[in-house]
Kinemage of the C-alpha trace (Angstrom):
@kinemage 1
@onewidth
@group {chain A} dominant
@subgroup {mainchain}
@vectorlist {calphas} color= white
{ca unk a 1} P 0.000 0.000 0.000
{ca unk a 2} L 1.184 3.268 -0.780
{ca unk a 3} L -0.883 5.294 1.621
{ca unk a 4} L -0.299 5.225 5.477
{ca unk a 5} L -3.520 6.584 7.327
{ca unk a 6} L -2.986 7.926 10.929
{ca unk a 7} L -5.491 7.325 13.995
{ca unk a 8} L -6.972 10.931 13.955
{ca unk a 9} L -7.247 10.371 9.974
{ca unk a 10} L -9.009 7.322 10.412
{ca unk a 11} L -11.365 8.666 12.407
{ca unk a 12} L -12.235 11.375 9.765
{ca unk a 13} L -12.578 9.342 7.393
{ca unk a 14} L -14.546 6.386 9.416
{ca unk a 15} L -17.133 9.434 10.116
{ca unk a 16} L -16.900 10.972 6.365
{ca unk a 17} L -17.609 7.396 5.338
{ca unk a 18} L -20.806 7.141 7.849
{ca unk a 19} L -22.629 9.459 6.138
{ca unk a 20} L -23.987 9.444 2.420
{ca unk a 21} L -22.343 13.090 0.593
{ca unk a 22} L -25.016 14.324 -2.008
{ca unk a 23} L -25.955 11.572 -4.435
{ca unk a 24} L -23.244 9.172 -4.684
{ca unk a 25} L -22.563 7.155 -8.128
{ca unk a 26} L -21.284 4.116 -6.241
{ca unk a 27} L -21.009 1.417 -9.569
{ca unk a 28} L -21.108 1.049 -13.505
{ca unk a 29} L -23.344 3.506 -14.721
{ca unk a 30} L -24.961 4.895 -11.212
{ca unk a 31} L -26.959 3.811 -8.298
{ca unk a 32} L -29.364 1.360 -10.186
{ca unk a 33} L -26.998 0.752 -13.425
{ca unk a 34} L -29.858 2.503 -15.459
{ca unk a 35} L -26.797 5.407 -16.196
{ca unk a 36} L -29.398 7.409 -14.226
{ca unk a 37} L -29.360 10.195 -11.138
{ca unk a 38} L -31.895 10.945 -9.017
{ca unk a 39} L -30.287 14.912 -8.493
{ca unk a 40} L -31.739 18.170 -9.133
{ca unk a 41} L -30.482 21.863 -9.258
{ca unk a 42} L -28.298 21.177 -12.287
{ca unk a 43} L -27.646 23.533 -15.266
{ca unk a 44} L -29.919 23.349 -18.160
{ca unk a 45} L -26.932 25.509 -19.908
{ca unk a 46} L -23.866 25.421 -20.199
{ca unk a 47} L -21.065 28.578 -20.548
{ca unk a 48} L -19.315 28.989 -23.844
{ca unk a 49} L -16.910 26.400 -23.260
{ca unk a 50} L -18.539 23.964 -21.131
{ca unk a 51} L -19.002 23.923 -17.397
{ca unk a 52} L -16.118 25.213 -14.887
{ca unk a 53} L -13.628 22.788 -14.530
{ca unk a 54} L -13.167 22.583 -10.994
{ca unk a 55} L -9.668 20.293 -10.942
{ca unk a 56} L -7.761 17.796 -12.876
{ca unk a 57} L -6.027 14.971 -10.492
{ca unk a 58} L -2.668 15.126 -10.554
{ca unk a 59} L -2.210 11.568 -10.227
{ca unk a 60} L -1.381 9.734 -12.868
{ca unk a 61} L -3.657 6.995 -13.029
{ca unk a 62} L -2.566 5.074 -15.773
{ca unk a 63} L -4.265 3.443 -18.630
{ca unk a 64} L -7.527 2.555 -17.899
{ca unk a 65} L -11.074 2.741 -19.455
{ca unk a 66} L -12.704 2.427 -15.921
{ca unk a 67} L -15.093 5.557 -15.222
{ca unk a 68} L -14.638 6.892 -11.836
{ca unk a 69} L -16.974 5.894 -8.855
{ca unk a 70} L -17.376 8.043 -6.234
{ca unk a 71} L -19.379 6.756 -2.644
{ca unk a 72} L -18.874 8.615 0.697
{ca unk a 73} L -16.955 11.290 0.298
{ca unk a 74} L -13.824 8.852 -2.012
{ca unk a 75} L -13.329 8.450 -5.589
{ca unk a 76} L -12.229 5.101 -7.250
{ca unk a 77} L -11.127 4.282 -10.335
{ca unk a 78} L -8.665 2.017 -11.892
{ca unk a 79} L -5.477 2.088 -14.446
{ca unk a 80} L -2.356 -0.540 -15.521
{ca unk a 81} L 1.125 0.940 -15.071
{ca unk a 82} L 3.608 -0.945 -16.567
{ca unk a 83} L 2.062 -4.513 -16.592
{ca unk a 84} L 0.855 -4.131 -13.095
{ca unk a 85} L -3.078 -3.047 -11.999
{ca unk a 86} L -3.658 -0.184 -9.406
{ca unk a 87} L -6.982 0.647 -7.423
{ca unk a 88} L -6.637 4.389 -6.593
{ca unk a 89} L -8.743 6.045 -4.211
{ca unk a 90} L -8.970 10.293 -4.155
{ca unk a 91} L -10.650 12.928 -2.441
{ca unk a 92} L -13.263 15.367 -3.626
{ca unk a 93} L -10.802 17.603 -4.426
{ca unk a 94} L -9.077 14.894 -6.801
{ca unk a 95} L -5.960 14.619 -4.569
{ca unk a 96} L -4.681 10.665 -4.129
{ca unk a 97} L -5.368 9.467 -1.021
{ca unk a 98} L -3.795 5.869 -1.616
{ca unk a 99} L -3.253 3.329 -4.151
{ca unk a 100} L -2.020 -0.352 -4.163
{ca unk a 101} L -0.820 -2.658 -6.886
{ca unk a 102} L -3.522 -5.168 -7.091
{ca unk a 103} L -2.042 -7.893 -9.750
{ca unk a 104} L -0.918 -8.323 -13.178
{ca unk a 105} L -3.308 -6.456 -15.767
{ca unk a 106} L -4.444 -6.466 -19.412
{ca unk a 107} L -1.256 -4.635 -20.981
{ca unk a 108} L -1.266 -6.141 -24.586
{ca unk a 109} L -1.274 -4.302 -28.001
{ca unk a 110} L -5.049 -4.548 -28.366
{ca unk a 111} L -6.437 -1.573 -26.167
{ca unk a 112} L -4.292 -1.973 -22.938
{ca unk a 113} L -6.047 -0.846 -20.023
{ca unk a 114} L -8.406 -1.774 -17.482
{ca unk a 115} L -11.758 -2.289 -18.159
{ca unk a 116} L -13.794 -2.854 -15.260
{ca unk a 117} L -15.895 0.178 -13.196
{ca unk a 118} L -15.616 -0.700 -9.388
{ca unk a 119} L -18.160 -1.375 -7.355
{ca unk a 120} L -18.227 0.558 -3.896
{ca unk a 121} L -20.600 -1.327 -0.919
{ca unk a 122} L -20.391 -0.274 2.594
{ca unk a 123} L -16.515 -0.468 3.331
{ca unk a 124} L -15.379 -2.598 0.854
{ca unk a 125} L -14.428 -2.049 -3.107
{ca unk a 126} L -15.168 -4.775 -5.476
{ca unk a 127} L -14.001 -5.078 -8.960
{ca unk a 128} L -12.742 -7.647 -11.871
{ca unk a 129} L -9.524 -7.269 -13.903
{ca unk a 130} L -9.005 -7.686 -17.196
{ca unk a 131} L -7.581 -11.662 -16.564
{ca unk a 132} L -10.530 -12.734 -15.185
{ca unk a 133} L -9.316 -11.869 -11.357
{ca unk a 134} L -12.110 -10.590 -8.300
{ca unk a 135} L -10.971 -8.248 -5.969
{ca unk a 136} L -12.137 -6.940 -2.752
{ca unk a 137} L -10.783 -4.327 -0.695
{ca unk a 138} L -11.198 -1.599 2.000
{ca unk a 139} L -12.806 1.153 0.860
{ca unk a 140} L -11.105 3.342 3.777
{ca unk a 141} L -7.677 2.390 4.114
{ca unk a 142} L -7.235 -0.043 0.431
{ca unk a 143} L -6.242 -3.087 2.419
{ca unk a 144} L -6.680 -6.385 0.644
{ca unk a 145} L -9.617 -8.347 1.850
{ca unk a 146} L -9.679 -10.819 -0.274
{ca unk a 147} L -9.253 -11.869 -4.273
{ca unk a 148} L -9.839 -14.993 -6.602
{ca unk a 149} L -8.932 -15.945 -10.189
{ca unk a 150} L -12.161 -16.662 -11.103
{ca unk a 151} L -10.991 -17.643 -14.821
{ca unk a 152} L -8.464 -20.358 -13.760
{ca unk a 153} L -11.005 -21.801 -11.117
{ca unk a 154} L -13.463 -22.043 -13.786
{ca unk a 155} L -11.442 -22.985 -17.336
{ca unk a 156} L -12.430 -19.104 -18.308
{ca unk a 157} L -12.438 -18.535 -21.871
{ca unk a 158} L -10.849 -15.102 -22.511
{ca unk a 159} L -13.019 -12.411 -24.441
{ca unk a 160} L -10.834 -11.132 -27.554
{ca unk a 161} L -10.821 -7.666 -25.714
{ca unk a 162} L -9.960 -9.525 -22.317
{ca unk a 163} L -12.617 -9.557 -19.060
{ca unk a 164} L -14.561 -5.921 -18.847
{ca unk a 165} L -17.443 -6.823 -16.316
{ca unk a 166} L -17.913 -4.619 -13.288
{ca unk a 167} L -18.561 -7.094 -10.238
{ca unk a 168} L -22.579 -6.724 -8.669
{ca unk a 169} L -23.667 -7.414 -5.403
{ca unk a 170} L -27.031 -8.738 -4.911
{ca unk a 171} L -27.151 -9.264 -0.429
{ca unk a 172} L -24.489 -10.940 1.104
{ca unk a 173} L -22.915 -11.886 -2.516
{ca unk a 174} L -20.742 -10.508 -5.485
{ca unk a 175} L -21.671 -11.917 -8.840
{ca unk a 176} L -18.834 -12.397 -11.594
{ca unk a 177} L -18.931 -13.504 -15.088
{ca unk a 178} L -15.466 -15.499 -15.839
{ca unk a 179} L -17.515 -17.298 -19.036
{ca unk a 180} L -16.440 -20.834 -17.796
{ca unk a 181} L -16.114 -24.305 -19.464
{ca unk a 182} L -16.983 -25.392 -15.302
{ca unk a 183} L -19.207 -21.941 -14.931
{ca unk a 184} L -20.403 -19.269 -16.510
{ca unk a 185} L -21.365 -17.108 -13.576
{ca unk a 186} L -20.116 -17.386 -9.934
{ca unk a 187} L -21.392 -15.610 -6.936
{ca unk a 188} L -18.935 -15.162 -3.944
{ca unk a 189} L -19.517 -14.148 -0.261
{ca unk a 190} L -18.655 -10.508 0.023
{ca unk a 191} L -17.241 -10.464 2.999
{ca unk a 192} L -15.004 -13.347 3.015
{ca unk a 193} L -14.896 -14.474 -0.845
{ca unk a 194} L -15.576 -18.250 0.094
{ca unk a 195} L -17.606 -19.720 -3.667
{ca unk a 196} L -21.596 -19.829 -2.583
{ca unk a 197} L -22.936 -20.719 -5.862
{ca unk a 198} L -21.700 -21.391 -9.553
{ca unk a 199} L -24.054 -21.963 -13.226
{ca unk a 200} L -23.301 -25.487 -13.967
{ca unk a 201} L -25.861 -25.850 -16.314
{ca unk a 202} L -24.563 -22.948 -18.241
{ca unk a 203} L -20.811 -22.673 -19.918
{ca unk a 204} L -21.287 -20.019 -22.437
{ca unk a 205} L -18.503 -16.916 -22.539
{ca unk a 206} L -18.267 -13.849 -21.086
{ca unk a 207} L -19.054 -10.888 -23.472
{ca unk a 208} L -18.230 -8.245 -20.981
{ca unk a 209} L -21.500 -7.381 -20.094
{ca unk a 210} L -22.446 -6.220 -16.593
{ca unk a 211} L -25.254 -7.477 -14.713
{ca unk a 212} L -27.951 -5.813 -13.341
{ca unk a 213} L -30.770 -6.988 -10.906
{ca unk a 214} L -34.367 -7.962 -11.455
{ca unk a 215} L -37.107 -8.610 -8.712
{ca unk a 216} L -40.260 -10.248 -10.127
{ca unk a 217} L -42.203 -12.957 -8.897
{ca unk a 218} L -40.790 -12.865 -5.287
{ca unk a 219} L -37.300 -13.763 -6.853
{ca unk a 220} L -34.676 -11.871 -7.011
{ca unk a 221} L -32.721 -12.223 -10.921
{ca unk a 222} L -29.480 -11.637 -12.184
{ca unk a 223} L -29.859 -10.304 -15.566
{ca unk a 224} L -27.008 -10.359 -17.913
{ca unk a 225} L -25.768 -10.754 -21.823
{ca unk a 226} L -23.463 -13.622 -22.550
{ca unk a 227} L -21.711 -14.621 -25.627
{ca unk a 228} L -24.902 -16.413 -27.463
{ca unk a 229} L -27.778 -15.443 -25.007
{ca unk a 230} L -29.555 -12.933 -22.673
{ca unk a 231} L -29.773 -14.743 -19.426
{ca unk a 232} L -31.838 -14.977 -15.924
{ca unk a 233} L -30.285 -16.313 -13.313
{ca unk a 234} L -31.656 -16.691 -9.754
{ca unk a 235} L -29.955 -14.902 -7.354
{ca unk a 236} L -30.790 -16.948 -4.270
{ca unk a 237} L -29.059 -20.228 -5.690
{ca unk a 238} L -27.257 -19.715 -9.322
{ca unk a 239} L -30.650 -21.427 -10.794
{ca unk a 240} L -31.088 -20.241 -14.816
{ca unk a 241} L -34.960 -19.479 -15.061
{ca unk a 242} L -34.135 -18.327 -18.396
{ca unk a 243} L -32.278 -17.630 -21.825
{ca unk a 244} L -33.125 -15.890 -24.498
{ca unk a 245} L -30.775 -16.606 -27.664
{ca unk a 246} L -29.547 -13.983 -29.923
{ca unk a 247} L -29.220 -16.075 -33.513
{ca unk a 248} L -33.618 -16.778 -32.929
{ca unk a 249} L -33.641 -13.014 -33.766
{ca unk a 250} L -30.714 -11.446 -34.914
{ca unk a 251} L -29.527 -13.787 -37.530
{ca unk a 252} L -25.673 -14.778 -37.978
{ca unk a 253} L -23.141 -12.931 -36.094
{ca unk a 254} L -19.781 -11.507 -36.366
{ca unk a 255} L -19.317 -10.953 -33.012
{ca unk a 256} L -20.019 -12.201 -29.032
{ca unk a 257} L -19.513 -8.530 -28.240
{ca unk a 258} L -22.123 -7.814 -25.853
{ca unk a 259} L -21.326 -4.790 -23.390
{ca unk a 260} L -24.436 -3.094 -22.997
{ca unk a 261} L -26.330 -3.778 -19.623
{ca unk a 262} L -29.758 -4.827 -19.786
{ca unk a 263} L -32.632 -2.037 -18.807
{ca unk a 264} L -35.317 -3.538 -16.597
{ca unk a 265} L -38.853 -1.446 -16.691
{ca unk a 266} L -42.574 -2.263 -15.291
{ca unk a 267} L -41.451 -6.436 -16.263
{ca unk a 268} L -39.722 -5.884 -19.248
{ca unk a 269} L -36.263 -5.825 -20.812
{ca unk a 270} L -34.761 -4.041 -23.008
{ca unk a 271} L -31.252 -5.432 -24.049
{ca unk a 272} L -29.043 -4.367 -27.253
{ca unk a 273} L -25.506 -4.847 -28.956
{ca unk a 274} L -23.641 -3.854 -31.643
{ca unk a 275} L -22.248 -5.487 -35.031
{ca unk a 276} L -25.214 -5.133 -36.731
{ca unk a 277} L -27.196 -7.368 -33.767
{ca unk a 278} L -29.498 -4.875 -33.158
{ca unk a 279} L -32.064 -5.321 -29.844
{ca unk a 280} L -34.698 -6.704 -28.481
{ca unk a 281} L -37.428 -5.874 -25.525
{ca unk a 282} L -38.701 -9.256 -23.432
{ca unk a 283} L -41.810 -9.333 -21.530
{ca unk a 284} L -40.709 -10.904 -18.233
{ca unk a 285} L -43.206 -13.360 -16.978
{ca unk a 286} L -45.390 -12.924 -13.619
{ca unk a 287} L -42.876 -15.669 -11.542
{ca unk a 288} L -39.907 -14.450 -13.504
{ca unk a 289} L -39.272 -17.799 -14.933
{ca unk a 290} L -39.311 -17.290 -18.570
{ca unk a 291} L -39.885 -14.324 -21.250
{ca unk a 292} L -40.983 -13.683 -24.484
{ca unk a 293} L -40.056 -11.210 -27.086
{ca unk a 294} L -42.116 -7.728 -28.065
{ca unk a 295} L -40.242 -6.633 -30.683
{ca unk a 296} L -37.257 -6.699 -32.116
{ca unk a 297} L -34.862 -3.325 -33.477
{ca unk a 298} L -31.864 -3.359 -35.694
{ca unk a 299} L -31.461 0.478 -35.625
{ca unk a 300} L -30.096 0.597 -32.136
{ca unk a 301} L -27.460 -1.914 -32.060
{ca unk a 302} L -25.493 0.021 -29.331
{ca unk a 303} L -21.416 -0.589 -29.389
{ca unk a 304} L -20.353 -0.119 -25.609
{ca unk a 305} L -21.961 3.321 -25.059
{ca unk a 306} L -24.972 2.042 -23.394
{ca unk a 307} L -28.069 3.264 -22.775
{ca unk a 308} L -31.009 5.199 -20.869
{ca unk a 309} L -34.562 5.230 -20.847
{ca unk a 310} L -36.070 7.974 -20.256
{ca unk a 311} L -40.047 9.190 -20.559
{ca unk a 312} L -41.164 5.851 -22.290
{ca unk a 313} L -37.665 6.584 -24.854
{ca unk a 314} L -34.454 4.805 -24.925
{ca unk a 315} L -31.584 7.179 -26.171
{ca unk a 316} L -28.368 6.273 -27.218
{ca unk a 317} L -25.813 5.771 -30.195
{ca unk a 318} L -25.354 2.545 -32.679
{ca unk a 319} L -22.354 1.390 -34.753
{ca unk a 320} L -22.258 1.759 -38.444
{ca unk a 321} L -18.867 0.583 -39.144
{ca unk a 322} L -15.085 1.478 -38.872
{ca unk a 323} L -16.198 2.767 -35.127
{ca unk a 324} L -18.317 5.347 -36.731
{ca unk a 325} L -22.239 5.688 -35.210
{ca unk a 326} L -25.162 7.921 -35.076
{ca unk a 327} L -27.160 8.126 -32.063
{ca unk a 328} L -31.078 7.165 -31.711
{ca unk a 329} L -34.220 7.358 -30.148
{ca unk a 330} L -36.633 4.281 -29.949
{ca unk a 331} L -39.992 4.014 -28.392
{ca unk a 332} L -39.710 2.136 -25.399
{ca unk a 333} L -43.227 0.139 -25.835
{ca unk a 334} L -43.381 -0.240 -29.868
{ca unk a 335} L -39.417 0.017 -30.857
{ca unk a 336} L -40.608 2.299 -32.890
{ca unk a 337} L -37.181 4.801 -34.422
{ca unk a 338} L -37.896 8.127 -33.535
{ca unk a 339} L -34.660 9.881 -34.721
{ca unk a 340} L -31.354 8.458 -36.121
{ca unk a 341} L -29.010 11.335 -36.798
{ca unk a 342} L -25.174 12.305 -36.734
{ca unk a 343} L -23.397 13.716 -34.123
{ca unk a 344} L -20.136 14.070 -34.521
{ca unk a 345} L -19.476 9.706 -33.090
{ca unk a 346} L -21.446 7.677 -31.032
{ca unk a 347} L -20.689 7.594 -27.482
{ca unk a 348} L -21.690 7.182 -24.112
{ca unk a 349} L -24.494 8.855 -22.770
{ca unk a 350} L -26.101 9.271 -19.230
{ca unk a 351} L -29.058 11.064 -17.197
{ca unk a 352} L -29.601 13.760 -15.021
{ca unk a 353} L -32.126 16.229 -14.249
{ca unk a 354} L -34.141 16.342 -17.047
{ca unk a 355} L -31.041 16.485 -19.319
{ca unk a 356} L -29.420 13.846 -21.306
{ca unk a 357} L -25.064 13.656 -21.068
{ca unk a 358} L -23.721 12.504 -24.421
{ca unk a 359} L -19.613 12.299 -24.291
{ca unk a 360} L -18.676 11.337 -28.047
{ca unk a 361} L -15.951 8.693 -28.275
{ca unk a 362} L -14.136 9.945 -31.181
{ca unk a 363} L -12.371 13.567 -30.838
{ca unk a 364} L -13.943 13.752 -26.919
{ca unk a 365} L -17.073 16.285 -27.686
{ca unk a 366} L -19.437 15.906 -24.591
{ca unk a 367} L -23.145 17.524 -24.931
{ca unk a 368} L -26.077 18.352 -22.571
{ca unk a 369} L -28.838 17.491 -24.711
{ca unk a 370} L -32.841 17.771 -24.490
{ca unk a 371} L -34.663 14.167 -24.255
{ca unk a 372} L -37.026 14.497 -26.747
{ca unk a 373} L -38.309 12.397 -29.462
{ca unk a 374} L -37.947 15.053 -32.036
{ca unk a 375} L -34.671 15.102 -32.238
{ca unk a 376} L -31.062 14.749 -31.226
{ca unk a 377} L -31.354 18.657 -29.665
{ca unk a 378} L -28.214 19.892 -28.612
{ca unk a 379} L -28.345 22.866 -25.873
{ca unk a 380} L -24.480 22.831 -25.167
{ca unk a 381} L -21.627 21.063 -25.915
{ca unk a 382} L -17.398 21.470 -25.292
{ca unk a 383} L -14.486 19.638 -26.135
{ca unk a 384} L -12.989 17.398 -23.397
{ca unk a 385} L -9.217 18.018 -24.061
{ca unk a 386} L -7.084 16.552 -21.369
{ca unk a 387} L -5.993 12.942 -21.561
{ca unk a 388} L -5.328 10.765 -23.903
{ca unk a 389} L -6.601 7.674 -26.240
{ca unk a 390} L -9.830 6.442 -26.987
{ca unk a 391} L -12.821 8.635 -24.917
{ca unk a 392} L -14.188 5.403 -24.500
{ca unk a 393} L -15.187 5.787 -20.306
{ca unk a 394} L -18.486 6.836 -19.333
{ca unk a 395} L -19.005 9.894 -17.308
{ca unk a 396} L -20.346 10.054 -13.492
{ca unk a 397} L -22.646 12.550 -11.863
{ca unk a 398} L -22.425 13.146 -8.321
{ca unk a 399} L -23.405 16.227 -5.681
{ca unk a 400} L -23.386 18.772 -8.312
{ca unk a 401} L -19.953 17.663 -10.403
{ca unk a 402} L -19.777 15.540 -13.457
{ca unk a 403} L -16.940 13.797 -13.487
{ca unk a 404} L -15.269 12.693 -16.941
{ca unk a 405} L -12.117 10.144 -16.917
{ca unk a 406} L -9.852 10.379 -19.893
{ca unk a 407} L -7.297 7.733 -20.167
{ca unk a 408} L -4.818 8.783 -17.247
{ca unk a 409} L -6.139 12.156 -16.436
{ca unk a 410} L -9.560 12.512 -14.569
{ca unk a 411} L -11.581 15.980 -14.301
{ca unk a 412} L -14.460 17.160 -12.277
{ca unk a 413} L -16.560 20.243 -13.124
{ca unk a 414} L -18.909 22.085 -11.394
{ca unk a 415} L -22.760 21.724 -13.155
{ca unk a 416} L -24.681 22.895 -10.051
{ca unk a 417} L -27.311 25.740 -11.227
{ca unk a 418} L -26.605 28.722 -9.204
């Protein structure tokens, strides 16, 4: 550990920690992985420019595609320096209060970097590397709890662009994805990382989707996107209640790239994925045991951008082809395409406030934009110009700041309305 904390510190911290600062964005796209927050009082407008930047961490943090978290007063994120992966943990004010040097990381030619977000859950900090590796730690002081290789345990098969699933926790468990030939899915104590439950009945790969949570029919469902199928697995006991394969809809594929996190509304789901797969919204059944399809869209086939739903719409971006994309509107209950227009790239896009946060992935344009079926309407935008490499992260909302993370470099700006 690089970070020695002193007994008055502690104590600061311990009480900091106690208490819940603003709205926190504890996980992979926000409180409820819908890449929505529940805040008000934000600008509607932005300055010539874009919103004040309030400070740039000095650390460097490495390579890294892993959008900050930020729970309690700390900020998380993670990068690879060298060959080696690094949890850091900052302050509001973006100064490093520690970081350790978890394990070896994805470093290769193809888009080094880590890929998962962490996952922040009372004192502890959960997240998977890019070899297929759990980690848990202390969210205070970054001591090492516990960890486990979940790909060699299971025979993991490694995704082309290496393990990018950001760990959930459903209770007293932490769900991972190593894509198994002995388990697809694994759930793990949280506290002291002994195995609970693994899905022997399903072996299919990773596609570095993360999961999200379902409660229907007095069951509790993990929900998640595998290499070949959208999946429901019972939390309670690793049970699958359900798949729902891709090729019965989407015809042949090119790809088992299938980032984009399911969206769970009033018992259905909405799931979609790039490379010309397109999407699909299942009616969830009254016990949660099975679903059937509504309708099926190949105008939204989303690339790792993901999604939001917002007002009976879904919003977000598709992929055309040499990383190129437009972004889209569907109705939520008909899949009907409201809009499909240009934008500079496709990108990432969240939700606050009656506003709609689109942060291009190309040249690093970032937009507050109206949520409206009319049209992709564009009330202010700015160029995100520090960092480096693909803008591929997503970007993180919490008490007032929007926080953007740019291969090493990470910025916070203020977007309070005053």
């Amino acid at each position: 550990m690089r970070y020695h904390v002193g007994k008055g510190a502690l104590f600061l911290v311990l009480l900091v920690f106690s208490i819940c600062l603003g709205h926190d964005w504890p996980q992979f796209r926000g409180p409820n992985r819908d890449g929505k927050s529940a805040e008000t009082g934000l600008l509607k407008e932005w300055p010539e420019g874009g919103p004040r930047l309030l400070w740039t961490a000095q650390a460097d943090l490495g390579i890294g595609f892993s959008h900050p978290v930020i729970a309690k007063g700390m900020i998380y994120t993670t990068g690879v320096i060298g060959k080696e992966g690094v949890l850091f943990a900052l302050d509001l004010e973006g100064d490093l209060k520690w970081k350790v040097i978890y394990g070896p990381e994805w470093y290769r030619p193809t888009r080094p970097g880590t890929r998962s977000i962490p996952t922040v859950e009372g004192d502890r900090v959960y997240f998977f590397s890019g070899l297929g590796a759990l980690y848990c730690y202390d969210a205070i002081t970054g001591a090492k709890k516990w960890s486990l290789d979940a790909a060699a345990k299971y025979q993991g098969v490694r995704p082309l662009w290496a393990w990018a699933e950001s760990p959930l926790v459903v209770d007293d468990k932490v769900i991972c994805t190593p894509g198994g030939k002995l388990a697809t899915m694994a759930a793990l104590d949280k506290i002291t990382g002994e195995v609970i439950w693994v899905t022997k009945d399903l072996t299919d790969k990773s596609a570095y989707c993360s999961p999200i949570l379902v409660e229907r029919g007095g069951k509790k469902i993990i929900v998640t996107m595998t290499a070949k199928a959208v999946v429901g697995v019972e939390a309670a006991n690793g049970k699958i209640l359900w798949q729902d394969m891709f090729a019965e809809y989407q015809g042949p594929r090119i790809s088992d790239t299938n980032p984009i996190s399911p969206i769970y509304h009033e018992d259905f789901i909405y799931t979609t994925s790039g490379y010309d797969d397109g999407g699909a919204l299942l009616e969830l059944s009254a016990d949660g045991t099975s679903v059937r399809r509504k309708w099926t869209d190949k105008t939204l086939d989303c690339h790792h951008g993901n999604v939001v739903l917002v007002d009976g719409y879904i919003y977000g971006s598709n992929f055309l082809s040499n990383e190129k994309g437009n972004w889209v509107c569907l109705d939520f209950e008909t899949g009907k395409v409201m809009y499909e227009t240009t934008w500079h790239n496709k990108g990432s896009v969240i939700y606050a406030d009656g506003m709609l946060y689109c942060y291009e992935d190309d040249e690093g344009y970032f937009a507050l934009v109206k949520p409206t079926p009319a049209g992709f309407e564009v009330v202010s935008s700015f160029k995100i110009t520090h960092g480096s490499g693909q803008h591929w992260t997503h970007p993180a909302i919490s008490d007032g700041r929007l926080y953007i993370r740019h291969g090493s470099a990470m910025m916070a700006y203020d977007i309070k309305a005053k």
